[in-house]
Every structure is written in structure tokens, then in C-alpha cells.
C-alpha positions in Angstrom: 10.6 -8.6 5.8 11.6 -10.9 3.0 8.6 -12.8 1.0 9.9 -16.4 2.5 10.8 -15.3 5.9 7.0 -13.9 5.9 5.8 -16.6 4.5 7.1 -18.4 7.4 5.7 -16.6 10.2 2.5 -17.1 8.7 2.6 -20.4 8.9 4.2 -20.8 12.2 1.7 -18.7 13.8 -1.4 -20.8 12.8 0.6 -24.3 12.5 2.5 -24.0 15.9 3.7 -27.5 16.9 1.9 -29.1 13.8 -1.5 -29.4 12.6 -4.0 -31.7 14.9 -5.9 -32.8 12.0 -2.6 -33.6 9.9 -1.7 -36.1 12.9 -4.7 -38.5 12.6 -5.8 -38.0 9.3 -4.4 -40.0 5.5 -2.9 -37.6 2.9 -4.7 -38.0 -0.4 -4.5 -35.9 -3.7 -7.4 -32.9 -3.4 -8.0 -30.1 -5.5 -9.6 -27.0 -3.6 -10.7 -23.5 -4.8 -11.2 -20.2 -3.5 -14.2 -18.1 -4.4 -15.3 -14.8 -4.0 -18.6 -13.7 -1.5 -18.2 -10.1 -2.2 -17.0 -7.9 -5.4 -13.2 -6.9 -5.2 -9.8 -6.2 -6.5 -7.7 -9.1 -6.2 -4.2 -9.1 -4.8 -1.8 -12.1 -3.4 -1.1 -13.9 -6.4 2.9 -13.1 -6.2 2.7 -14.6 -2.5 0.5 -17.6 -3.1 2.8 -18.6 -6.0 6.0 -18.6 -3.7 3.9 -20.4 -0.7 2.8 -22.8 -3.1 6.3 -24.0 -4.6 7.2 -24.3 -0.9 4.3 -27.1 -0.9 4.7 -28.1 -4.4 1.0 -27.2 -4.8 -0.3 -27.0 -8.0 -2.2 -23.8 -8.8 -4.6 -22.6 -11.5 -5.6 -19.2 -11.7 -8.6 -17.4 -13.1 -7.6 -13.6 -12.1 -3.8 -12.0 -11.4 -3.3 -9.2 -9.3 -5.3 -6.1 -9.9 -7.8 -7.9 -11.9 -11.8 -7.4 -10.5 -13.8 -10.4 -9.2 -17.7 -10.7 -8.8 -19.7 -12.2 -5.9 -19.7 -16.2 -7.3 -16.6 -16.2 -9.3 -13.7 -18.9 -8.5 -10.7 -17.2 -8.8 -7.9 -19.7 -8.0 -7.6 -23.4 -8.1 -5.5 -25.2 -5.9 -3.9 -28.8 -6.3 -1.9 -31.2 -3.9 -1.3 -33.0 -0.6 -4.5 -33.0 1.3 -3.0 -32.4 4.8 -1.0 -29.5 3.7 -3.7 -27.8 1.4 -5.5 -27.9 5.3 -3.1 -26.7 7.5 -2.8 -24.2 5.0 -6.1 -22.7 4.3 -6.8 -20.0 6.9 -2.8 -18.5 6.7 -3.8 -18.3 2.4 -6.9 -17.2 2.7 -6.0 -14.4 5.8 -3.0 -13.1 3.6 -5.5 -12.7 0.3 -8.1 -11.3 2.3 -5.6 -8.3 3.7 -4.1 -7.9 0.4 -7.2 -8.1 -1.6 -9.1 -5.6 0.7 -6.4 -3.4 0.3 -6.2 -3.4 -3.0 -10.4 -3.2 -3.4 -10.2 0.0 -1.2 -7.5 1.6 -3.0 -8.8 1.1 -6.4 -12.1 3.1 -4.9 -9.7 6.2 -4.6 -7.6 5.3 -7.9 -11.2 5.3 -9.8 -12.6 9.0 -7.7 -9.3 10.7 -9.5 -8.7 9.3 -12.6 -9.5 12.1 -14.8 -7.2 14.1 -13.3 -3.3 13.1 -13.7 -2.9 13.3 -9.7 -1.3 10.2 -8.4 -2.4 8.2 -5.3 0.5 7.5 -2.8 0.2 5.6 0.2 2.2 6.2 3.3 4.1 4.7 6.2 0.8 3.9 8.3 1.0 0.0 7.9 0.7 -2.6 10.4 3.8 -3.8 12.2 6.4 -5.5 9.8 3.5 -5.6 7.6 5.4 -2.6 5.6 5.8 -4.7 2.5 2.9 -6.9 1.9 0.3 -4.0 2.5 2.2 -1.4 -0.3 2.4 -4.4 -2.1 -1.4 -4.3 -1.7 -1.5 -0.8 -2.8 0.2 -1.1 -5.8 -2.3 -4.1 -6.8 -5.3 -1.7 -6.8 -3.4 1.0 -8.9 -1.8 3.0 -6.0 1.6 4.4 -6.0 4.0 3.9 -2.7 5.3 6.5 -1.0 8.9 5.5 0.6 8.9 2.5 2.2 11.0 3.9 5.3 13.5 6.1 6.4 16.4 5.6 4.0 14.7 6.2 0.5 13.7 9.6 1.0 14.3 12.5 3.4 11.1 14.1 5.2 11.1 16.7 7.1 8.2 16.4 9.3 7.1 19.6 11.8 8.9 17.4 14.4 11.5 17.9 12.6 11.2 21.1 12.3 11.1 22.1 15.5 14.9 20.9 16.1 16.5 22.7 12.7 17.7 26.0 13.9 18.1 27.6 10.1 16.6 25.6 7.9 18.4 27.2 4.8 22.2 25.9 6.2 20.8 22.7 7.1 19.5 22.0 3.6 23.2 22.8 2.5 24.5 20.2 4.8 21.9 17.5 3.8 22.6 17.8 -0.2 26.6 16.8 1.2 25.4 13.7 3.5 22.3 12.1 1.8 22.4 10.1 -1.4 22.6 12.0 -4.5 19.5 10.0 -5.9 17.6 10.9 -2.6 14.6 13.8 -2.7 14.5 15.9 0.2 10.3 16.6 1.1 9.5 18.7 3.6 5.7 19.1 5.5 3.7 22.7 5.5 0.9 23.8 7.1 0.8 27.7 5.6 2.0 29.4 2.7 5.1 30.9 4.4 6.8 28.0 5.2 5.5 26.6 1.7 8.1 29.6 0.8 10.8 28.8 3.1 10.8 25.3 2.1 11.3 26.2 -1.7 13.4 28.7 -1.4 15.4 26.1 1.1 16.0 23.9 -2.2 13.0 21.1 -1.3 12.4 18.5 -4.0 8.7 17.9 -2.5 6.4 20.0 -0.5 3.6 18.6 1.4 0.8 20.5 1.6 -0.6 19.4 5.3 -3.7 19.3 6.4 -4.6 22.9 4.2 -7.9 23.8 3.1 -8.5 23.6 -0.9 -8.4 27.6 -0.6 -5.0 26.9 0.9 -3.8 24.7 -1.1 -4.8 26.3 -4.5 -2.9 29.8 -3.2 0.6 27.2 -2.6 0.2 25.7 -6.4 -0.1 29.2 -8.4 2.6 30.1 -6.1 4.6 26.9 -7.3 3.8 27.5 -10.6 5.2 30.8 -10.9 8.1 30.2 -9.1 9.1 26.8 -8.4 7.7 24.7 -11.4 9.9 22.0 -10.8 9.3 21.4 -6.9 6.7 19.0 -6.8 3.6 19.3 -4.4 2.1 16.6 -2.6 -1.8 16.8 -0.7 -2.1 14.7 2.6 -4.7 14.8 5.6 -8.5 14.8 6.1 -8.5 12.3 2.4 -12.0 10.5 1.8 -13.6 9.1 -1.1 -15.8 12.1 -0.5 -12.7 15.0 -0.6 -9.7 13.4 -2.9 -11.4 14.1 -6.0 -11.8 18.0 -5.1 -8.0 17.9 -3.6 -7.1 16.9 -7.3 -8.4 19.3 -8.7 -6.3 22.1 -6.9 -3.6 21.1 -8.9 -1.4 18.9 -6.6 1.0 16.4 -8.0 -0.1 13.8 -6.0 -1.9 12.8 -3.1 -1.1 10.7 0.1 -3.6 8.8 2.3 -2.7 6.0 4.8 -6.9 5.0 5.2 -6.1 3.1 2.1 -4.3 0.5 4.2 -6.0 1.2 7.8 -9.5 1.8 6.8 -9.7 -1.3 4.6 -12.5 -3.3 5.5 -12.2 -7.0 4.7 -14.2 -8.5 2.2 -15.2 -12.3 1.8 -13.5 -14.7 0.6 -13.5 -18.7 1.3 -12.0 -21.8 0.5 -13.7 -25.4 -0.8 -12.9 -28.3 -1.4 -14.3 -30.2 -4.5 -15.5 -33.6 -4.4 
């Protein structure tokens, strides 16, 4: 979903028919602020700037995306029509809440592996036409994003799987019909089909749900055969695991709790004077 046409539906879902308050109350020049209640990551700036120019709100920041905040600190300041800066408040402060939790939790797994040159990917476990904001989110606290859908990279998933009859011709078949540009990665659970998807011509090869015994066995066989395939780590990833999957000597590793086991932290919104 485009920035403005989410922006939109933000709106519209809180506003609905117009704002009760906005009906009986005066407009008059205010100048609000937004502070934090809990340490975080901060992330939103990018979408507060385009709601604000569609308010012509003033705005004065004192972090950008991916900066930290402390418990206490006032990170934005926020100038303009009184009724709108109202009706607006819960949508702006809902959208940097998701974004900034994101972002707060991903930097957590970011920090657990940053000795090691493993990158953190998310994955396509976001909320409904949330797609967008949420990897936005990822990227704010240092993450990488996997693709963001089904026509920026081919993945052969064991679903998949399941209906390829020889998976050798079909890989011949898919390097004539998919963009040049686009990287073919296909999902393992063992060793041997680590070794038919390599020898199939793969570009990426996830290791699935393997054991760091497992996984260790698939990169010295990568190494000695395939250096140029890269490998990828997903399933059972916690702050308590990812640095130890790292350390196998993955390429990267993917974990959709970044965005779905986010837990909100506090933000609020006050008005001076």
C-alpha cells in the first residue's frame, strides 16, 4: 500500500464521519509533543513527515529513525491547527508505537549478532496490508528485509516441493521464465536436499528448522563446494538462540518474531500550555 493511501486509512478508520470534538470546539494555534514512557528505537519519522504536510503541521524533531530514546525524553514537537492536531493524535501515536516497537525489538537481535557479519532478515509474517510499514520498521532498528512478496524473489518452499516432479529440469525452465535479476532460494530440512538444491543451480539455501549440528555439516559442505550459493538460518530464532545460529557460519538469518512478537512500548502525546 502506498504511504498516502495508508495514511488515509488511518485516518478514516479513527475519524469516520468527522471528529465529535472538532464539531463543537474553536480551532486555535497549539503546539503538542510526544514523549517517551519506556526506552526504545524510534521509527515513523518518514510517515509523520508526509501526514504532517497533509495538515500543514509544523514539526520539530529531537530523534530520526533508528536513533535511541530514554524513558522522559521528548522526541518530536508538533505545531498547528488545534482541531486537527486532536483528531489526529491516537492514528500518530498508534502508527509510531507499531513502528517504534518494531524497530526496539529488532535492534535487540541486530545488537545479540553483531560481532559476527550475519545479517538479520525479516520475512513475510506481517500483518495484513501492513507489508510495508512493518519492514519499514525493520529496517529502522538495523534489520534487513527479506522480499517483500512474491515477485522479487523465487522460493521454493516444501509446499512447493511437493508438486516439482524433477527438480533439476524445473530449475532449467525457471532460469528461462523468471527475471534475470531474480535469485532462486529454495527451503531444506536435511543435508541431501541441501545437495540437490545446489547442485539444482539455487542462488539461496535455507537451512529450515536444522539443529546447529545440522546446520554447521550444510556450511563446510557449502564451503567446499558451493562457495558462492549463499545460506540462510530460519526457525526456532530467539534472542536466546540467534547468536549461536551465527556462529555456524550462515550468511544470514530470518526471523518473522521481529515483527509479530513485538511488544508495544509507551509512548504519549501532550499538549503544552
Amino acid at each position: 500500500m502506498l504511504k498516502e493511501e495508508f495514511l488515509k486509512s488511518l485516518i478514516s478508520e479513527d475519524i469516520g464521519r468527522g471528529d465529535l470534538f472538532s464539531r463543537i470546539s474553536s480551532s486555535k494555534p497549539i503546539r503538542a509533543y510526544i514523549v517517551a514512557k519506556s526506552d526504545g528505537i524510534f521509527a515513523g519519522q518518514e510517515y509523520v513527515e508526509a501526514l504532517a504536510k497533509m495538515y500543514e503541521l509544523t514539526l520539530e524533531w529531537n530523534v530520526c529513525d533508528g536513533d535511541s530514546f530514554s524513558q522522559g525524553e521528548k522526541l518530536l514537537y508538533i505545531g498547528g491547527n488545534s482541531k486537527d492536531i486532536l483528531s489526529l493524535e491516537r492514528s500518530l501515536l498508534d502508527m509510531v508505537l507499531h513502528a517504534s516497537s518494531i524497530a526496539t525489538l529488532t535492534a535487540k537481535y541486530v545488537k545479540a549478532i553483531e560481532d559476527t557479519n550475519v545479517k538479520l532478515l525479516d520475512t513475510r509474517k506481517t500483518r495484513p496490508l501492513l507489508r510495508s510499514f512493518e519492514k519499514y520498521a525493520v529496517r529502522c532498528g538495523g534489520g534487513i528485509n527479506h522480499r517483500m512478496g512474491l515477485d522479487d524473489c523465487l522460493m521454493l518452499k516444501d509446499t512447493h516441493l511437493k508438486t516439482i516432479d524433477n527438480l533439476d529440469s524445473f530449475m532449467k525452465e525457471v532460469r528461462q521464465k523468471i527475471p534475470f535479476t531474480s535469485k532462486v532460494e529454495i527451503e531444506c530440512e536435511t543435508l541431501d536436499m541441501v545437495k540437490r538444491a545446489m547442485g539444482a543451480g539455487a542462488d539461496i539455501v535455507m537451512c529450515d528448522n536444522m539443529s546447529l549440528k545440522n546446520i554447521k555439516e550444510v556450511v563446510a559442505f557449502r564451503d567446499e563446494n558451493y562457495p558462492h550459493i549463499l545460506l540462510e538460518a530460519s526457525g526456532n530464532v530467539t534472542l536466546q538462540t540467534i547468536e549461536d545460529i551465527a556462529k555456524t557460519g550462515v550468511d544470514a538469518i530470518s526471523s518473522g518474531s521481529i515483527i509479530h512478537q513485538a511488544n508495544w512500548i509507551d509512548l504519549s502525546m501532550k499538549v503544552e500550555g
